[in-house]
C-alpha positions in Angstrom: -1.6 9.3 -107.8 0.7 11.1 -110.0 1.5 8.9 -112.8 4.9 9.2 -112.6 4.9 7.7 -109.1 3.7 4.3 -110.6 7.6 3.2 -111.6 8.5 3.6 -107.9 5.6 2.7 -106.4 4.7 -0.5 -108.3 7.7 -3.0 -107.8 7.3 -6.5 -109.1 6.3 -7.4 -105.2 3.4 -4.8 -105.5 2.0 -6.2 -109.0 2.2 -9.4 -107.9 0.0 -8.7 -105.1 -2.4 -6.4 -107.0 -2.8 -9.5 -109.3 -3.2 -11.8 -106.8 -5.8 -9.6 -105.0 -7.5 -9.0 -108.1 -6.8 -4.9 -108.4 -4.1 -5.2 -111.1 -6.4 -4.3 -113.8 -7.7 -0.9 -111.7 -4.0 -0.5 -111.7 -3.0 -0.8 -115.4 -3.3 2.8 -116.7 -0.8 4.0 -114.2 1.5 1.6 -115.7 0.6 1.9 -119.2 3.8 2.8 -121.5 1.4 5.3 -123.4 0.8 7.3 -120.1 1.5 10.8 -119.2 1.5 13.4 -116.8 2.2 13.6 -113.1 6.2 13.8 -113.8 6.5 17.3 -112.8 4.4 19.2 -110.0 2.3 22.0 -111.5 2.4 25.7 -110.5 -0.9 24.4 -107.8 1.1 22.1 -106.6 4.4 24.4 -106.5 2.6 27.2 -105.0 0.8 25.2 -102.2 4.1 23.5 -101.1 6.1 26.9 -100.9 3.3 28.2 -98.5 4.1 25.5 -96.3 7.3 25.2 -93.5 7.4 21.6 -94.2 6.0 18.1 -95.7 5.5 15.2 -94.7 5.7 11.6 -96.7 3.7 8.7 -94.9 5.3 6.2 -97.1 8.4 3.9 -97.7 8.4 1.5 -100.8 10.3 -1.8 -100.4 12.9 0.1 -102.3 13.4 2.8 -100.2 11.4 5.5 -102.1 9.1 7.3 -100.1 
């Protein structure tokens, strides 16, 4: 998972439940403040999604963000 991804993905909900289910520490990384990458898509990741006539996100946080 991009990095990046983490500060939508992981609400307070989420954390909660990755503590409770015992996961929060495989988690930690992805929320660590000294983090990086995964902001920006690379020229891979650009170049693969231009190819394409459309995407498709699987997804909906419990704020919205897919």
């Amino acid at each position: 998972m991009p990095l990046g991804v983490a500060d939508i993905a992981f609400t307070p909900t989420v954390r909660a439940e990755q503590e409770r289910l015992g996961s929060a520490a495989l988690y930690a990384s992805a929320l660590s403040p000294d983090r990086d990458g995964g902001r920006s898509l690379t020229e891979r990741e650009a170049s693969f999604l231009e190819a394409r006539d459309g995407v498709f996100q699987a997804t909906v946080s419990e704020t919205g963000w897919p």
